[in-house]
Legacy VTK file of the C-alpha trace (Angstrom):
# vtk DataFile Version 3.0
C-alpha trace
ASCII
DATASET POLYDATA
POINTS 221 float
-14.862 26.089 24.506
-13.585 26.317 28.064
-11.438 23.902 29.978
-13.098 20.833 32.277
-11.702 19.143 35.562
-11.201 16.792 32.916
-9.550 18.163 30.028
-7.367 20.720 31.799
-3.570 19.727 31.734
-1.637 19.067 34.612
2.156 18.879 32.540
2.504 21.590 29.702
-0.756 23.117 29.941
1.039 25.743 27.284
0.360 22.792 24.591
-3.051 22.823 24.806
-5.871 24.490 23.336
-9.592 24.120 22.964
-9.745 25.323 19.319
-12.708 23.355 17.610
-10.918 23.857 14.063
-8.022 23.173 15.059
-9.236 19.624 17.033
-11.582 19.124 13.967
-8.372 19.355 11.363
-6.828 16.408 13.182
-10.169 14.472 13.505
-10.451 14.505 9.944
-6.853 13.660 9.234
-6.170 11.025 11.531
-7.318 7.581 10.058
-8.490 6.073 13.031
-9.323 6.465 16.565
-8.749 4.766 19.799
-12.018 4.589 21.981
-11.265 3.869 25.644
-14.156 2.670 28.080
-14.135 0.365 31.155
-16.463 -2.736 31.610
-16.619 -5.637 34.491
-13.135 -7.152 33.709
-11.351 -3.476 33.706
-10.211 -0.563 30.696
-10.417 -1.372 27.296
-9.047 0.262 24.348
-10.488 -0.162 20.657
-9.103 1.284 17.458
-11.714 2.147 15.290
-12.279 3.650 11.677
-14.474 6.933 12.236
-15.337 10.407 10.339
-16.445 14.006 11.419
-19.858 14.925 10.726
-20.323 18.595 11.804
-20.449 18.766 15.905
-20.094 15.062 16.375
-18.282 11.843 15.686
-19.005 8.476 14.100
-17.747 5.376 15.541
-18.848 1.956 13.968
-18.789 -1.902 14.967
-19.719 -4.871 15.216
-23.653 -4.677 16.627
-22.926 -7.477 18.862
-19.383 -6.618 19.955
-18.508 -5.594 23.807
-17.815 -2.533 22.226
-20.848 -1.246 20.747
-23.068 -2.838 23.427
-21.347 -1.183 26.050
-20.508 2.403 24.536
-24.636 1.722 23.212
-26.236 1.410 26.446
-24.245 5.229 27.782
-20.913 4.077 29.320
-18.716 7.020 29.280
-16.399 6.845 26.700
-12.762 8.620 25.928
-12.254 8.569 22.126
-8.461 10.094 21.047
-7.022 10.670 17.764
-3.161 11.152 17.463
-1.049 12.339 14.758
2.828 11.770 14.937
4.103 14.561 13.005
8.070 13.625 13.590
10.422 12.359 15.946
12.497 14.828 18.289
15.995 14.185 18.905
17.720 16.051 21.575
21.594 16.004 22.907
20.393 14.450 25.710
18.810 10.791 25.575
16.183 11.937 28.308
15.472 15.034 25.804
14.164 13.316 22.742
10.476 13.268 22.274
7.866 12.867 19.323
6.066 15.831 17.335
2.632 15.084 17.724
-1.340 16.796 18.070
-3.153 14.639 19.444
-7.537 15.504 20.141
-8.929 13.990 23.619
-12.109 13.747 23.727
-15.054 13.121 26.316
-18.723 12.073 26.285
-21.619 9.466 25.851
-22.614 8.331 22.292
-26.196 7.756 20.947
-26.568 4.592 18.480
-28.435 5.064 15.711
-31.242 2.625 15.559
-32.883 3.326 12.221
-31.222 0.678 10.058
-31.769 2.725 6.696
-29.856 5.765 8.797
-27.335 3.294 9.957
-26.770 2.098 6.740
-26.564 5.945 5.455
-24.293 6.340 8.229
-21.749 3.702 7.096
-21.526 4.705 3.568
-20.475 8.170 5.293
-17.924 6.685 7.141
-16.177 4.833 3.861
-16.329 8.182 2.344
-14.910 9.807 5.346
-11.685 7.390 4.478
-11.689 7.254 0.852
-13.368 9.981 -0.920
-15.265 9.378 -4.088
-15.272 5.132 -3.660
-18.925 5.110 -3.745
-19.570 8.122 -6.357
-18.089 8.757 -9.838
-16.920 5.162 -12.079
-16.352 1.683 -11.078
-17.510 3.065 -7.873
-17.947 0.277 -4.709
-21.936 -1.058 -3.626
-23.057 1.046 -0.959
-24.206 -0.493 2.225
-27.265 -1.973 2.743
-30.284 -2.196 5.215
-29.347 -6.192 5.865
-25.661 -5.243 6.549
-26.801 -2.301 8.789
-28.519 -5.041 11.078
-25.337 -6.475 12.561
-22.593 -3.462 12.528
-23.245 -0.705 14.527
-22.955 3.440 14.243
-22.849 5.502 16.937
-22.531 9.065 17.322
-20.476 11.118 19.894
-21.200 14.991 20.588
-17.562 16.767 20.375
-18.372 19.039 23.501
-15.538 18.048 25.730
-12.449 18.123 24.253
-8.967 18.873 24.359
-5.706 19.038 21.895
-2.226 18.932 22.644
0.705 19.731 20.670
4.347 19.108 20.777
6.405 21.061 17.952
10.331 22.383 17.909
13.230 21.489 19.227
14.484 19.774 22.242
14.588 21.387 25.343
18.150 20.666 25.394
20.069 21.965 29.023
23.299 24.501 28.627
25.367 21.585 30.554
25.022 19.247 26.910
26.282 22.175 24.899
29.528 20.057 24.547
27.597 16.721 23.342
28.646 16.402 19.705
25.577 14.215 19.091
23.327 15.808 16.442
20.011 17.747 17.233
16.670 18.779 15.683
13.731 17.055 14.667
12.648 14.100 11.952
9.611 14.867 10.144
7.480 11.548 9.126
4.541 11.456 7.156
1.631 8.736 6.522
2.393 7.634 2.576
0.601 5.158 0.357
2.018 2.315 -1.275
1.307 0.863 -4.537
-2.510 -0.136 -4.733
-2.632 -4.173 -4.908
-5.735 -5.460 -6.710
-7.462 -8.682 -5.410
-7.342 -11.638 -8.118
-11.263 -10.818 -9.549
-10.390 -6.926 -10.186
-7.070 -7.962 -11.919
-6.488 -4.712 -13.930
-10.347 -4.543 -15.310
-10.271 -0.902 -13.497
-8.201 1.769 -12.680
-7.066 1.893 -8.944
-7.917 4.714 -6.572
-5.542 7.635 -6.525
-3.425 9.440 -3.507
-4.855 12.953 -2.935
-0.667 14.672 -1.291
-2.919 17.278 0.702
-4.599 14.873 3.010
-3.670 11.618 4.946
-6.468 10.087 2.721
-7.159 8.193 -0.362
-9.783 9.552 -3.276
-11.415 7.770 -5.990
-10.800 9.015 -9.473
-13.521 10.894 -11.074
LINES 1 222
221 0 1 2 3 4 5 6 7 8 9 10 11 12 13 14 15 16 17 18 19 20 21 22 23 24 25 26 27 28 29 30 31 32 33 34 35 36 37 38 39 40 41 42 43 44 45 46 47 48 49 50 51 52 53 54 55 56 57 58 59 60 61 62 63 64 65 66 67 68 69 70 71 72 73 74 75 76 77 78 79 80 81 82 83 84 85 86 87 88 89 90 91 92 93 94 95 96 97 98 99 100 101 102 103 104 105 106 107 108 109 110 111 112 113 114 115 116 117 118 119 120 121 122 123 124 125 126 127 128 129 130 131 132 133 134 135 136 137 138 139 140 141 142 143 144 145 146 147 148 149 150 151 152 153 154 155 156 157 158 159 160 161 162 163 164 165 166 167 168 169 170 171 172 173 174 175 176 177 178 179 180 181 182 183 184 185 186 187 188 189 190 191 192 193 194 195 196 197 198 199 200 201 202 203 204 205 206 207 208 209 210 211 212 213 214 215 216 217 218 219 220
């Protein structure tokens, strides 16, 4: 993919890129996304659960929230996905900075107004952010037509899209040299606690299990 007016960086155009599996890797690591769109009382910002589904993105809501409605009837939308990788410390207060790739992305989304497709469509999403939970034992009920009639699905087209990274070190200046402050970089990870059953599950059935490779949680099989 080529750069847009849109997508083309104005400050360290060296960080970005337009590689789709690159962009895609973060998509399907990040946990959430933030969906920005404007409406008659200014910007707004959402966080939102989502998952990858070849070319495009699914974004779900409420059916009757400002969200939905609006991003439903074709306002433009900016969805981005960011993943903080580590902290950056320099020798130099103004040099410290955060580790990061972080996906930009542009377009309209499409609803999906089949209910049964909808309802498809959300089980897709819960397996997007837990793997297995509605295959394999003790496995969760899947979603159904009645609860597809008031939460929404919508799907984006990734076409226009960006990614930026920040990796290293500090861009530390010869003139702090001298500064006997330490320098380098903290890496931070997302990590699972300790699975906390409600008071009906108790400890009938085994709890789902933390898959080390991925920023994501997996049923056990």
């Amino acid at each position: 993919m080529s750069a847009t007016e849109r997508t083309t960086a104005e400050r360290y155009p060296e960080r970005v890129t337009y590689d789709r599996d690159a962009a895609y890797a973060v998509l399907d690591e990040a946990l959430s996304v933030h969906v920005g769109f404007t409406t008659d009382h200014g910007p707004v910002v959402i966080p939102t659960l989502h998952m990858r589904e070849g070319d495009q993105l699914l974004l779900h809501g409420s059916a009757f929230g400002r969200f939905m409605t609006t991003a439903a009837a074709g306002a433009p939308l900016c969805v981005t996905a960011t993943l903080v990788d580590g902290v950056i410390l320099g020798r130099a207060s103004s040099h410290h900075s955060a580790a990061y790739r972080c996906v930009m992305i542009f377009g309209r989304a499409r609803p999906i107004e089949d209910e049964q497709q909808r309802a498809d469509a959300l089980a897709k999403v819960v397996e997007s952010v837990i793997p297995g939970r509605l295959s394999g034992p003790n496995s969760a009920r899947r979603p159904d037509v009645e609860e597809a009639h008031y939460t929404a699905v919508l799907t984006l087209p990734i076409e226009e899209f960006s990614m930026k990274v920040r990796a290293g070190f500090a861009r530390d200046e010869p003139k702090d040299d001298h500064v006997e402050a330490w320098a380098g970089w903290i890496p931070l990870t997302t990590t699972p606690g300790t699975p906390v059953p409600d008071t009906i599950t108790g400890e009938r059935f085994p709890a789902p299990t933390y898959d080390p490779t991925v920023h994501r949680f997996r049923q056990d099989r």
